[in-house]
ZAGU-362936 format. One record per residue (C-alpha): residue in one letter; x, y, z. Coordinates in Angstrom, 1 decimal, always signed. Each point is the difference from the previous one (the first is absolute). Example, Ala and Ser with C-alpha at 12.3 -4.5 7.8 and 13.67 -1.06 7.14 Angstrom:
BEGIN
pt keti->A&xx->+12.3&yy->-4.5&zz->+7.8;
pt keti->S&xx->+1.4&yy->+3.4&zz->-0.7;
***
This chain:
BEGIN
pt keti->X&xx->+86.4&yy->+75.7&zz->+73.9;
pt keti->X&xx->+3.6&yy->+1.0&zz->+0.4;
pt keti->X&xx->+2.0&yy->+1.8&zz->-3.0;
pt keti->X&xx->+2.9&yy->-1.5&zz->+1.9;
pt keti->X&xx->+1.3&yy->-2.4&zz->-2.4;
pt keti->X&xx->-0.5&yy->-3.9&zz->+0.7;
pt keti->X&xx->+2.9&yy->-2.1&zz->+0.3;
pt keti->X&xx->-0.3&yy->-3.4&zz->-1.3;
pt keti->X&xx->+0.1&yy->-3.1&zz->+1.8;
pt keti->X&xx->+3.0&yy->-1.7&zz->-1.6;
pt keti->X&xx->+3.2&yy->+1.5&zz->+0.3;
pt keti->X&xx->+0.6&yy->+0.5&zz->-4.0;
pt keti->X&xx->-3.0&yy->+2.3&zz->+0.2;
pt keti->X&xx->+0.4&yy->+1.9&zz->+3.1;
pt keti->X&xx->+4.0&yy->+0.7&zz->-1.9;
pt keti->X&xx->-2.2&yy->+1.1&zz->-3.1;
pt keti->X&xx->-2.6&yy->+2.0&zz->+2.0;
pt keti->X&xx->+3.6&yy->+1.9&zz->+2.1;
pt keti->X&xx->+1.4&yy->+0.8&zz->-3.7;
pt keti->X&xx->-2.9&yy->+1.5&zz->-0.7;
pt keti->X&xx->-0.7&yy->+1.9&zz->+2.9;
pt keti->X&xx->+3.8&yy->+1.5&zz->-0.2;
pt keti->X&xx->-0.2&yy->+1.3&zz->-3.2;
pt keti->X&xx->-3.4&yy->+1.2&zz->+0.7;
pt keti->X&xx->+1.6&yy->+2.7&zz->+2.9;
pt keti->X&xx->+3.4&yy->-0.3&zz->-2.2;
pt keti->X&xx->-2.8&yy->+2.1&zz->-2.4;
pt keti->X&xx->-1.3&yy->+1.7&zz->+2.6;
pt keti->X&xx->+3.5&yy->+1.3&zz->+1.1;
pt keti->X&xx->+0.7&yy->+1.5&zz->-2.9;
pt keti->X&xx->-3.1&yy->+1.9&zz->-0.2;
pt keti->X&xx->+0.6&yy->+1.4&zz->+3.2;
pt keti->X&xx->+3.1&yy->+1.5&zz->-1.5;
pt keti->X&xx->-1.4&yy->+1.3&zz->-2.9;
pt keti->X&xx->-2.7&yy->+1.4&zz->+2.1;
pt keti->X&xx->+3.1&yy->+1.5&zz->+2.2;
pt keti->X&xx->+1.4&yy->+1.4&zz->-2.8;
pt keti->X&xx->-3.4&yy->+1.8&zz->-1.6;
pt keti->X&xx->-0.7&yy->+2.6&zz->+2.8;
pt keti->X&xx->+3.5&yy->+1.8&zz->-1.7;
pt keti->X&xx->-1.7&yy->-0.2&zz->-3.6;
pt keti->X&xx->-3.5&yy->+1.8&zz->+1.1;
pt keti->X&xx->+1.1&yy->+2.3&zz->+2.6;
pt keti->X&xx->+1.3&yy->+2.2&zz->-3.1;
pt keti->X&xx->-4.0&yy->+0.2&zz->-0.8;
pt keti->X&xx->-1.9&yy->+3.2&zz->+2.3;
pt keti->X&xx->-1.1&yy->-1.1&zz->+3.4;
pt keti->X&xx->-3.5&yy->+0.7&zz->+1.3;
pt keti->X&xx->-0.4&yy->+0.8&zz->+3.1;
pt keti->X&xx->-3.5&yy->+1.2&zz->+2.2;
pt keti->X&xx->-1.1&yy->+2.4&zz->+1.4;
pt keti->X&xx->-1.0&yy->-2.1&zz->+3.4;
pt keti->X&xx->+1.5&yy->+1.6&zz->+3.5;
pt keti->X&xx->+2.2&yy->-2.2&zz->+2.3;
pt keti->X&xx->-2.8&yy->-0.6&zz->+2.2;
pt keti->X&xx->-2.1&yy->-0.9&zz->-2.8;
pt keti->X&xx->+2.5&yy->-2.7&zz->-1.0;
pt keti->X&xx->+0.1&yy->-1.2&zz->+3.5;
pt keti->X&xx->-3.1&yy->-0.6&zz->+0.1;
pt keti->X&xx->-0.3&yy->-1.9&zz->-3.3;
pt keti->X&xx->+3.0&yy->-2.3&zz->+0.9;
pt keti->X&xx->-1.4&yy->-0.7&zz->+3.9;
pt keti->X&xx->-3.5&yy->-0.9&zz->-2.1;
pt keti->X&xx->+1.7&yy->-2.5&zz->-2.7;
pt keti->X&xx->+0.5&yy->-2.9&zz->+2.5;
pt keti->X&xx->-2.7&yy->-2.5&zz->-1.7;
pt keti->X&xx->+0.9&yy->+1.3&zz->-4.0;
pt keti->X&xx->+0.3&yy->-3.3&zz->-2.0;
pt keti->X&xx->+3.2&yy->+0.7&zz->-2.2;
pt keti->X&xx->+3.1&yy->-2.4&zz->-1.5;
pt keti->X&xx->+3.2&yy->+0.9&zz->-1.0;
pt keti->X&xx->+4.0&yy->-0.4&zz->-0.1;
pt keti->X&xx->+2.1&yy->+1.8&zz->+3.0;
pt keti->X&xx->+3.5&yy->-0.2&zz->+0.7;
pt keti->X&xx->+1.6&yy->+1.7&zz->+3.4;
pt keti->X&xx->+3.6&yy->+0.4&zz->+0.7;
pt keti->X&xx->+1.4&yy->+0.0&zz->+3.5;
pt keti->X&xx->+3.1&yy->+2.0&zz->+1.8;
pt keti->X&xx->-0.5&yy->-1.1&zz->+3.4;
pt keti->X&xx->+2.5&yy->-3.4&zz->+0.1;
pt keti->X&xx->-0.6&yy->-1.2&zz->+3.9;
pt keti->X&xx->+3.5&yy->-1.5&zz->+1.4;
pt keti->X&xx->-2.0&yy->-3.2&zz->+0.6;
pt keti->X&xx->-0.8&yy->-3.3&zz->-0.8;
pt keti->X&xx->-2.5&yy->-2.0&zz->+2.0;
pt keti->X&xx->-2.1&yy->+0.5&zz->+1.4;
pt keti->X&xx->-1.1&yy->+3.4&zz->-1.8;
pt keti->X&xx->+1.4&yy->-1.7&zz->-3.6;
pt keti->X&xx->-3.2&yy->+0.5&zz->-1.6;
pt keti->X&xx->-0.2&yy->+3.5&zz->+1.0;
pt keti->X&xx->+3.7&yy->+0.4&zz->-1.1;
pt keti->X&xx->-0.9&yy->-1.2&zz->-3.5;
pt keti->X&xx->-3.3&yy->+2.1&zz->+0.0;
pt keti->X&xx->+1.7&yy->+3.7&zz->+0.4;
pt keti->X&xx->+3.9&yy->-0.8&zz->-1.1;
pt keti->X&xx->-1.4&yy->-1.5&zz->-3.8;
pt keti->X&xx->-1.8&yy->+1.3&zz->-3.1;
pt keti->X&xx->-3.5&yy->-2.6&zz->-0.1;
pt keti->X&xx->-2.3&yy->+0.0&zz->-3.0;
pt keti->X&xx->-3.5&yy->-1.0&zz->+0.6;
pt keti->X&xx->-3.5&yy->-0.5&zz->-2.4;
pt keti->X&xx->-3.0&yy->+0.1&zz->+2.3;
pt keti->X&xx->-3.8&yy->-0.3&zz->-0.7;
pt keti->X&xx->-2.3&yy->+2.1&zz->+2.7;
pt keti->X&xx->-3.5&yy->-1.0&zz->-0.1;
pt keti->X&xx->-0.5&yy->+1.2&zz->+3.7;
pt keti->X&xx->+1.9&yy->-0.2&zz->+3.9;
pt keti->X&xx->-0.8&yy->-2.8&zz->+0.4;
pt keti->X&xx->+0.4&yy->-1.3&zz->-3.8;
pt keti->X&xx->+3.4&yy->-0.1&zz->-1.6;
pt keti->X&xx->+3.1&yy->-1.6&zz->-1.5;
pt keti->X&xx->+3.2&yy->+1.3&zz->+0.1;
pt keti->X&xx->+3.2&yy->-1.7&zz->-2.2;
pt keti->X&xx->+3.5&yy->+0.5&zz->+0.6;
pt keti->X&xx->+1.7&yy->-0.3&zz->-3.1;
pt keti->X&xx->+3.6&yy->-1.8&zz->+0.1;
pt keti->X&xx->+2.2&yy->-0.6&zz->-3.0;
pt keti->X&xx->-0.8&yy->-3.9&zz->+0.6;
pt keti->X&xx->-3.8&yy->+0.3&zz->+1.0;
pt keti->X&xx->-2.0&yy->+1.4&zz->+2.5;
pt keti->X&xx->-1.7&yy->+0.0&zz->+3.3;
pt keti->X&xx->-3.3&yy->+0.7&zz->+0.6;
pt keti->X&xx->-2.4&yy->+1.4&zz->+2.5;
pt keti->X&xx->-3.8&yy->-0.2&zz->-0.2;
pt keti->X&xx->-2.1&yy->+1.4&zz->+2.5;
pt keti->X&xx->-3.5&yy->-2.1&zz->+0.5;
pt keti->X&xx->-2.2&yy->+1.7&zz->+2.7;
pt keti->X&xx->+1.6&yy->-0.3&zz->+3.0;
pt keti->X&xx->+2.6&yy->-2.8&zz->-1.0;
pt keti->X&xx->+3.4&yy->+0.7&zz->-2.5;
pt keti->X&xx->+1.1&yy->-2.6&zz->-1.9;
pt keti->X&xx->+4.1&yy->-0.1&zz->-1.3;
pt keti->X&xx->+1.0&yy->-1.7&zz->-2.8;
pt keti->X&xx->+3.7&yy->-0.9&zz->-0.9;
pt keti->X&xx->-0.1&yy->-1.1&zz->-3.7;
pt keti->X&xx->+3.7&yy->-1.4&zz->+0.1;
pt keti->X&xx->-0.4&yy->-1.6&zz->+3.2;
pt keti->X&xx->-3.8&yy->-1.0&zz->-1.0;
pt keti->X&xx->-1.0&yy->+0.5&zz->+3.8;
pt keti->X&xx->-3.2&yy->+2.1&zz->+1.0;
pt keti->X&xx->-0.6&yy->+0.8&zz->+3.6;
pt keti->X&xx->-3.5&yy->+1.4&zz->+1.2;
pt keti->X&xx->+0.0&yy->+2.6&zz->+2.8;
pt keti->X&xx->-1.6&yy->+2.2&zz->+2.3;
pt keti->X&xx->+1.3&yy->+3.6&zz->-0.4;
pt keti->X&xx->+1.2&yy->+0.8&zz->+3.8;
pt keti->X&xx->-0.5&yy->+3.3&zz->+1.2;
pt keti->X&xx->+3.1&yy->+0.7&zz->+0.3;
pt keti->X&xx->+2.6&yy->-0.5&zz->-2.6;
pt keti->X&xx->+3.3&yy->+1.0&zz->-1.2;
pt keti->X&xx->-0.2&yy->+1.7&zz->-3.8;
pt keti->X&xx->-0.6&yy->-2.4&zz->-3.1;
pt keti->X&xx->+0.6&yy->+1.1&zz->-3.4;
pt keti->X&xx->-4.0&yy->+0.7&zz->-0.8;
pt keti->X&xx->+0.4&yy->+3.0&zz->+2.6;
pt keti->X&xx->+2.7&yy->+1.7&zz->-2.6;
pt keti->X&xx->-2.4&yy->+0.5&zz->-2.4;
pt keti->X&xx->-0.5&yy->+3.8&zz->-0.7;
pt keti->X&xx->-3.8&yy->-0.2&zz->+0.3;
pt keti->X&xx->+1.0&yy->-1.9&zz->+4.1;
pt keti->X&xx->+2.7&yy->+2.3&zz->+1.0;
pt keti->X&xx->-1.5&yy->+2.9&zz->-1.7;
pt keti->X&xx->-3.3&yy->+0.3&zz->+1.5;
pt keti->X&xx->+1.7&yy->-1.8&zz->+3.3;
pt keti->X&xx->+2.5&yy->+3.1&zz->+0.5;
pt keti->X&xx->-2.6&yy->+2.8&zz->-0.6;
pt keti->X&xx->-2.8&yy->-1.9&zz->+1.8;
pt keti->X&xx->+0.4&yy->+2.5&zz->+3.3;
pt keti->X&xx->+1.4&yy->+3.2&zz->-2.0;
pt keti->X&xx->-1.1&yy->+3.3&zz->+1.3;
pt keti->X&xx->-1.3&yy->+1.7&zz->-2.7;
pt keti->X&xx->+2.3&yy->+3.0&zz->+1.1;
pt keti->X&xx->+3.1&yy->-2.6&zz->-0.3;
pt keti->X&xx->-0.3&yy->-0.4&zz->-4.2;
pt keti->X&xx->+0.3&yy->+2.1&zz->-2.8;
pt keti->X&xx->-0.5&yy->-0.4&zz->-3.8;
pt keti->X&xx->+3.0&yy->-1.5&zz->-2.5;
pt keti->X&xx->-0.4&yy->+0.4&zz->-3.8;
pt keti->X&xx->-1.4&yy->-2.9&zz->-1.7;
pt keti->X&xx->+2.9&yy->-2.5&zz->-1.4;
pt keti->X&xx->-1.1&yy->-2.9&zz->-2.4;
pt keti->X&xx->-0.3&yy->-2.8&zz->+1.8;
pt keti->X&xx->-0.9&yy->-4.1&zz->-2.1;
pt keti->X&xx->-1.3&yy->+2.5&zz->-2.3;
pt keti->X&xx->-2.1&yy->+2.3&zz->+2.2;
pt keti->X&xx->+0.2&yy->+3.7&zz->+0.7;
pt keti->X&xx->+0.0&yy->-0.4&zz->+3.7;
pt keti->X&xx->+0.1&yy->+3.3&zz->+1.9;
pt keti->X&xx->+2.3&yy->-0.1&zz->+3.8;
pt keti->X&xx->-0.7&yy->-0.2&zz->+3.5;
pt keti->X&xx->+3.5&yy->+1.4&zz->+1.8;
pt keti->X&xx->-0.5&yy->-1.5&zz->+4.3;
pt keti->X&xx->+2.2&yy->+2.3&zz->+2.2;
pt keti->X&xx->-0.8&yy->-1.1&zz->+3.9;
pt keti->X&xx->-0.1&yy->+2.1&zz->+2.2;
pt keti->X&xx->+1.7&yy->-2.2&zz->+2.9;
pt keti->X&xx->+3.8&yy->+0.8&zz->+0.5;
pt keti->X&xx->+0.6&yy->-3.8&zz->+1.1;
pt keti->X&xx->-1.0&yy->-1.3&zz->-3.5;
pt keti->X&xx->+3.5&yy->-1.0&zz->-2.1;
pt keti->X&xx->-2.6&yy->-0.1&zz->-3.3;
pt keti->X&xx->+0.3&yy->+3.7&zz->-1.3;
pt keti->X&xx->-2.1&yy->-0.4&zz->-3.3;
pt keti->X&xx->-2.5&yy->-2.3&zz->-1.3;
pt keti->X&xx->-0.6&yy->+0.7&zz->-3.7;
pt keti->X&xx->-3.2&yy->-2.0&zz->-1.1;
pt keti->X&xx->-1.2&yy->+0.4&zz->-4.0;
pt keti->X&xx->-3.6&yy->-1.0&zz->-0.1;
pt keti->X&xx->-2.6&yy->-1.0&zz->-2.9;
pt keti->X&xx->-2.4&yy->+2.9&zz->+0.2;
pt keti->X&xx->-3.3&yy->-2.2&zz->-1.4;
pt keti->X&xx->+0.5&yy->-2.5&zz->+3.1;
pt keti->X&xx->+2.1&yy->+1.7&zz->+2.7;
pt keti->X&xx->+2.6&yy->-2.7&zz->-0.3;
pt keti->X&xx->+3.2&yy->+0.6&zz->+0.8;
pt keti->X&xx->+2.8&yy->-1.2&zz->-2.7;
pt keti->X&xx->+2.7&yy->+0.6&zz->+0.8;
pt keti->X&xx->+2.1&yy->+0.9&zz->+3.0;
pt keti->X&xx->+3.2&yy->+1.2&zz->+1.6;
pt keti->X&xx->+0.9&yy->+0.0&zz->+3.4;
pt keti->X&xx->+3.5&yy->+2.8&zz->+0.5;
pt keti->X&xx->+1.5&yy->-0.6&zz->+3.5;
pt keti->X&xx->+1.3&yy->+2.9&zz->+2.0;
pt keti->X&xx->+2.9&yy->+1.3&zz->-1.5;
pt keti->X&xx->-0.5&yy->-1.8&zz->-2.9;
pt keti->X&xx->+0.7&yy->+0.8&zz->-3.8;
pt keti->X&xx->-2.0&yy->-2.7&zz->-1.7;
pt keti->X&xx->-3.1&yy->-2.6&zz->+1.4;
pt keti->X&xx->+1.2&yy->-2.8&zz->+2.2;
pt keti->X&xx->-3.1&yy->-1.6&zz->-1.4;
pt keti->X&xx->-1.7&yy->+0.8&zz->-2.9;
pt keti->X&xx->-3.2&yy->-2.0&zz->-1.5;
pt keti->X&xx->-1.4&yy->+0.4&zz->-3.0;
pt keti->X&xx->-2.4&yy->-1.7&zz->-3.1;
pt keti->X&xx->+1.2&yy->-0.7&zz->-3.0;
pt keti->X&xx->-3.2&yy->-0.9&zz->-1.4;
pt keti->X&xx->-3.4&yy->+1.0&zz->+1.4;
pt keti->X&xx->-3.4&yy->-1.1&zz->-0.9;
pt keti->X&xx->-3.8&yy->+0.9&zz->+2.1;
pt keti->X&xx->-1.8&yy->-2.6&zz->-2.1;
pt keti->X&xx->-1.2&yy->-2.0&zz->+2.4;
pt keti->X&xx->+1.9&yy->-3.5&zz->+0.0;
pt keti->X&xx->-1.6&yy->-3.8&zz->-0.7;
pt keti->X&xx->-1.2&yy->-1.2&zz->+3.4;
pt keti->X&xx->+1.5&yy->-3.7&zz->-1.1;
pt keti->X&xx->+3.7&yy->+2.5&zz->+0.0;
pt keti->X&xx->+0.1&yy->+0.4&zz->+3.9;
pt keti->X&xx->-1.3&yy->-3.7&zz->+0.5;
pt keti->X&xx->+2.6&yy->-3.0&zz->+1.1;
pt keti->X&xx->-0.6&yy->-3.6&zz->+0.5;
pt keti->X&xx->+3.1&yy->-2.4&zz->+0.1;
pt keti->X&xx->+1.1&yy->-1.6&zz->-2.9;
pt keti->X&xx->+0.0&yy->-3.7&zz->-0.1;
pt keti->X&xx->+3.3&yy->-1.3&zz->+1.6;
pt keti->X&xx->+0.6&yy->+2.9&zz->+1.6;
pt keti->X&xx->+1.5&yy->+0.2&zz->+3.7;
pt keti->X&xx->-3.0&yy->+1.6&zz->+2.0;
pt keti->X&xx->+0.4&yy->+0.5&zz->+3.8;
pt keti->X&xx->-2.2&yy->+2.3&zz->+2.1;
pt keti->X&xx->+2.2&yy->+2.0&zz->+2.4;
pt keti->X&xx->-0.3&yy->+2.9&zz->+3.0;
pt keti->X&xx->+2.3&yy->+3.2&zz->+0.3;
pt keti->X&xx->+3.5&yy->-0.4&zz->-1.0;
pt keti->X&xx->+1.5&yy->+3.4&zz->+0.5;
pt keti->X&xx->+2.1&yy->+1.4&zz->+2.5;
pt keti->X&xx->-2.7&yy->+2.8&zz->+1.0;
pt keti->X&xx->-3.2&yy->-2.8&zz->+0.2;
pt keti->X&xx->+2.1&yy->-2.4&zz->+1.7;
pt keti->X&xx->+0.8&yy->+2.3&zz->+3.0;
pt keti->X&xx->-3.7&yy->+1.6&zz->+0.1;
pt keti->X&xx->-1.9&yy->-3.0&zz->+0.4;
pt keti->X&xx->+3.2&yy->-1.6&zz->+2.2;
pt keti->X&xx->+1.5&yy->+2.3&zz->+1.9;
pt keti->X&xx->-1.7&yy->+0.9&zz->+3.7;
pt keti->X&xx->+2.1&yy->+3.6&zz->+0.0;
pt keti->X&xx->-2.3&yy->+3.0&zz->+0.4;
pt keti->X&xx->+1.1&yy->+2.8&zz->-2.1;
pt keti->X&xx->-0.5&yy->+3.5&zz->+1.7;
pt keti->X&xx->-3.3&yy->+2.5&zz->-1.0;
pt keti->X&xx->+2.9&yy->+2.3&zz->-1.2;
pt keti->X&xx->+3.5&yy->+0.0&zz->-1.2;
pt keti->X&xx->+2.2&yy->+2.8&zz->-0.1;
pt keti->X&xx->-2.6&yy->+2.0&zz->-0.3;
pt keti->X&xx->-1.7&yy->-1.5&zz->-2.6;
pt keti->X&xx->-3.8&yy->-1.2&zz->+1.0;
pt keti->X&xx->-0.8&yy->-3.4&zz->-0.9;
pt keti->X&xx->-2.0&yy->-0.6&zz->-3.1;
pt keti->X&xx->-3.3&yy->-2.0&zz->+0.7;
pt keti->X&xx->+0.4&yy->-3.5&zz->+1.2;
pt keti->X&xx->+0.2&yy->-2.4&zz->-3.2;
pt keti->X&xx->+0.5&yy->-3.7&zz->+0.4;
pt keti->X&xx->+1.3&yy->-2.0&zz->+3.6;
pt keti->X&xx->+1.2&yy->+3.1&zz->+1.7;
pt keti->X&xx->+3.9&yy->-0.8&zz->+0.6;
pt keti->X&xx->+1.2&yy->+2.1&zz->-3.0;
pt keti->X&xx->-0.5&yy->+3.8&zz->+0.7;
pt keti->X&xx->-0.2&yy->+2.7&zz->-3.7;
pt keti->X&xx->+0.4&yy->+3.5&zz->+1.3;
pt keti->X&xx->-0.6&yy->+3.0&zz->-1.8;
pt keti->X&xx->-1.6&yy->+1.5&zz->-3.3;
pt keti->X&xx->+0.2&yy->+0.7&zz->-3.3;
pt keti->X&xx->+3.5&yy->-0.3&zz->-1.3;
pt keti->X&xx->+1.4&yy->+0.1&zz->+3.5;
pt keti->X&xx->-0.1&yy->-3.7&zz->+0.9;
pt keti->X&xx->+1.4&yy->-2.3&zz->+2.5;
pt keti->X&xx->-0.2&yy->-3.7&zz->+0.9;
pt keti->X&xx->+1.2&yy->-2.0&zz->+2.8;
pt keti->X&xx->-0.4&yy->-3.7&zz->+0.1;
pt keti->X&xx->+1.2&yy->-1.8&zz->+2.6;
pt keti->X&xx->+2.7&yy->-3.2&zz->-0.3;
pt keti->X&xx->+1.3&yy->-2.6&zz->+2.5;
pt keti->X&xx->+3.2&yy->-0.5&zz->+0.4;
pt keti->X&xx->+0.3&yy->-2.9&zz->-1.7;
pt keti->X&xx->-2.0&yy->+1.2&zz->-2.9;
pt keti->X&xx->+2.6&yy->+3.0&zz->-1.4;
pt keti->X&xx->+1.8&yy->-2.7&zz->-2.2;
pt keti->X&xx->+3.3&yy->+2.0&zz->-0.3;
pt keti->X&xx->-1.5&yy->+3.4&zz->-0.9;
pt keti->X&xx->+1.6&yy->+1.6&zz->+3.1;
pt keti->X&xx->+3.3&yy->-1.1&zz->-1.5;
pt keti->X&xx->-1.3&yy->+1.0&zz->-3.8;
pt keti->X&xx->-0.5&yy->+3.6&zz->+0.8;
pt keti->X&xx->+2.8&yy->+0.5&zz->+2.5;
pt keti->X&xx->+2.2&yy->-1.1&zz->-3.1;
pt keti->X&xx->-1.2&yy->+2.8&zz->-2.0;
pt keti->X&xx->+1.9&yy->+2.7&zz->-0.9;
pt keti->X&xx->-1.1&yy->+3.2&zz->+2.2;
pt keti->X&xx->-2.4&yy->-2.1&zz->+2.4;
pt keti->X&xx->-0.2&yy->+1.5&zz->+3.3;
pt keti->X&xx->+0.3&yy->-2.3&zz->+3.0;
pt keti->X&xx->-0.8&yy->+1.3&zz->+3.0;
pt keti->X&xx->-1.3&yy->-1.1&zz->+3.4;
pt keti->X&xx->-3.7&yy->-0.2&zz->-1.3;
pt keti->X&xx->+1.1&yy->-2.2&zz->-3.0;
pt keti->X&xx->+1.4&yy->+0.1&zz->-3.4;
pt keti->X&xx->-1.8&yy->+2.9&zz->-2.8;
pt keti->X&xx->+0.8&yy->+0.6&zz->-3.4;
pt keti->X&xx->-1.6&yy->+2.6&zz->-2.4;
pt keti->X&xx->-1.0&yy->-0.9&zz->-3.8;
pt keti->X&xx->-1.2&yy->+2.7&zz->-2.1;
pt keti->X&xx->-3.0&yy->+1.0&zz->+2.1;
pt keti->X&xx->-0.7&yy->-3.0&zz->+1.9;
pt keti->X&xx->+1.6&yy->-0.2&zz->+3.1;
pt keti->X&xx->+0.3&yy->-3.5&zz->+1.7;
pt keti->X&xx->+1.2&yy->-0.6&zz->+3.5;
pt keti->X&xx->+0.4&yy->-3.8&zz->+2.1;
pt keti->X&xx->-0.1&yy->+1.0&zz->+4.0;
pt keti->X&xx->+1.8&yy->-1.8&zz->+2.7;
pt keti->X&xx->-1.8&yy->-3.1&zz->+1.2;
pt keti->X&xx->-1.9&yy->+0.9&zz->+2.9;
pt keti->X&xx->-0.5&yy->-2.0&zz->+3.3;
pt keti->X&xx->-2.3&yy->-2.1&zz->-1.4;
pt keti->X&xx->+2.0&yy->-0.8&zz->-2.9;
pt keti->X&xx->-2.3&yy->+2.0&zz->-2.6;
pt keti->X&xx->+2.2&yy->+2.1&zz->-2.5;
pt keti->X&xx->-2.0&yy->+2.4&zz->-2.3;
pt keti->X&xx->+0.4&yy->+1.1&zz->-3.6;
pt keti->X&xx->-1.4&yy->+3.7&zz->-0.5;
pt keti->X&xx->+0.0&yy->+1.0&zz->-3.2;
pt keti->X&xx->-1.9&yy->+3.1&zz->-2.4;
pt keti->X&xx->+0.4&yy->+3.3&zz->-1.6;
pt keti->X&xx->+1.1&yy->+1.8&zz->+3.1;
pt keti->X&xx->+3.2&yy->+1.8&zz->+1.1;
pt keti->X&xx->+3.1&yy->-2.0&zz->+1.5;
pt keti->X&xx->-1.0&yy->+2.0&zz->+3.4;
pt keti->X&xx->-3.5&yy->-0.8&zz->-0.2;
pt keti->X&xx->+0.9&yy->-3.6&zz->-0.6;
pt keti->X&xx->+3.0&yy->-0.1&zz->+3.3;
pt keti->X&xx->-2.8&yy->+1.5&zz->+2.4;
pt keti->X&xx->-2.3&yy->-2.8&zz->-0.8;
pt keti->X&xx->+2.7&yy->-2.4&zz->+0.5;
pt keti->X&xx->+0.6&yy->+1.4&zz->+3.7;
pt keti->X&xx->-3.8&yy->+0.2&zz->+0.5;
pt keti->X&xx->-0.2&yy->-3.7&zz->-1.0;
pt keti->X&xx->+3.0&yy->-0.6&zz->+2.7;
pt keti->X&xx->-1.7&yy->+1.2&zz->+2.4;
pt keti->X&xx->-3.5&yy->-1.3&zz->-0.6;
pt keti->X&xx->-1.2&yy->+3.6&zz->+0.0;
pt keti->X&xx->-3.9&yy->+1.4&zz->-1.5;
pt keti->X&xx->+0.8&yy->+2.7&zz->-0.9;
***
């Protein structure tokens, strides 16, 4: 049965049920804050930290992929794209602070809520279907996860990006960082220096829950950064293992419920597109084939590149977007601005009228020589 609540079937109660619901999260808001606000109360207390080596840790957090836990998170976001559609949602995902409750029973078990000041919008994961649920819209859609995506907000959990940023660490690229308090944990530090010279990520600071391997919090510093351009963290943290009737969803009555395919820009043009993205880019090698085949991911670890392939028809006035930004470079392969550590570049439409978007963690070099690669329809 859902915990979702029910709206009613006459207007007068679904209004009821919505007031309810809002001051419900209006509740759950503030507790978010005051949970925001504890960390400066008990850091005065002594930290403990372990005695556990970096590759130790590593290993703990790599093994922590299927530990039922729940909690509050909140991550904050420095890297504001110069764009609109059709990368909005990604836009929204790294430019804004999101707070999130989750429930982890499992991969392939979940529910993650994104908590607005008027509601909420949910995500439960069912197997191999996802449903989303829109309270003040009352709409649910059922899915198929795609194999390609862009980034949703469930990824920006510290326990996702955590164990996804250290998941191909050499041991010989981390070192130990004293333990900091994290949603009331002594969590000791894993500190991720790559090795690659084309990366533009210069740390990764992961805190992680010793017992588990969990990572809870995170922060990302871009190259010549100061402070994170996206930093993750819990607020409150719990390894009780959650109800299984938490991560379960079933439409409530009156609800909108449509069933519906991939929406995003980076689906769309893998299962649509018929370009054939090279075995390697700039020098990057190609990661292994995942999903259709059009969209090519190059690289490793924190040195990351993507390249997904538009028709002409389909940029939708990004070209114009990013040419319009302050310090975009336009050139004869196309139009590249830089944002914090993510470098994004649009090429010139090619002879068959296919423009690419390369984007990732790489230098403003690496990303210009896969632009003139892609030009030219080179392999290598």
């Amino acid at each position: 049965m859902s915990t979702v609540p029910h709206a009613h079937a006459t207007r007068f109660g679904r209004t009821v049920e919505r007031v309810r619901v809002s001051w419900r999260w209006a509740v759950v808001v503030l507790a978010v804050a005051a949970l925001a606000a504890a960390p400066s109360v008990v850091a005065r207390l002594p930290v403990g930290d372990t005695d556990v080596s970096a590759a130790g840790l590593l290993a703990r957090v790599r093994g922590s992929s299927e530990i039922p836990y729940s909690g509050y998170a909140q991550s904050t976001g420095g890297v504001v794209l110069p764009v609109t559609d059709p990368l909005s949602s990604l836009t929204n995902l790294l430019g804004d602070t999101t707070t999130m409750r989750t429930w982890f029973l499992g991969s392939d078990r979940w529910r993650v809520d994104t908590v607005l000041l008027t509601g909420e919008r949910d995500l439960y994961r069912d197997g191999l279907q996802t449903w989303s649920w829109d309270y003040e819209a009352a709409r649910a859609v059922l899915s198929t996860d795609p194999a390609l995506r862009l980034p949703r907000e469930a990824d920006l959990l510290p326990t996702e990006l955590g164990r996804r940023l250290l998941s191909e660490a050499e041991p010989s690229e981390v070192s130990r960082l004293p333990a900091v308090r994290v949603a009331g944990v002594d969590a000791p530090g894993l500190r991720l220096v790559a090795a690659d010279a084309r990366t533009t990520v210069r740390e990764v600071d992961v805190w992680v829950d010793p017992g588990t391997g969990l990572p809870l919090r995170v922060d990302v510093l871009g190259d010549g950064a100061t402070r994170p351009v996206v930093t993750t963290s819990f607020l409150d943290f719990s390894t009780a293992v959650p109800d299984a009737a938490t991560t379960s969803f079933t439409p409530p009555p009156g609800a909108e419920v449509e069933r519906q395919g991939p929406t995003d820009l980076a689906a769309l043009a893998d299962q649509h597109s018929d370009a054939v993205p090279p075995t390697t880019l700039a020098g990057l090698p190609a990661r292994e084939r995942v999903g259709a085949g059009a969209v090519g991911i190059y690289g490793s670890g924190v040195t990351l590149l993507a390249a997904i392939p538009l028709r002409g028809r389909d940029t939708h006035g990004l070209r114009d977007q990013l040419e319009a930004t302050p310090g975009a470079v336009v050139d004869a392969d196309g139009v590249g601005v830089g944002v914090g550590p993510l470098n994004l570049r649009l090429t010139t439409r090619g002879a068959d009228g296919t423009s690419w978007i390369i984007s990732g963690t790489v230098t403003a070099d690496t990303l210009t020589a896969a632009a003139q690669q892609l030009a030219t329809g080179g392999s290598a």
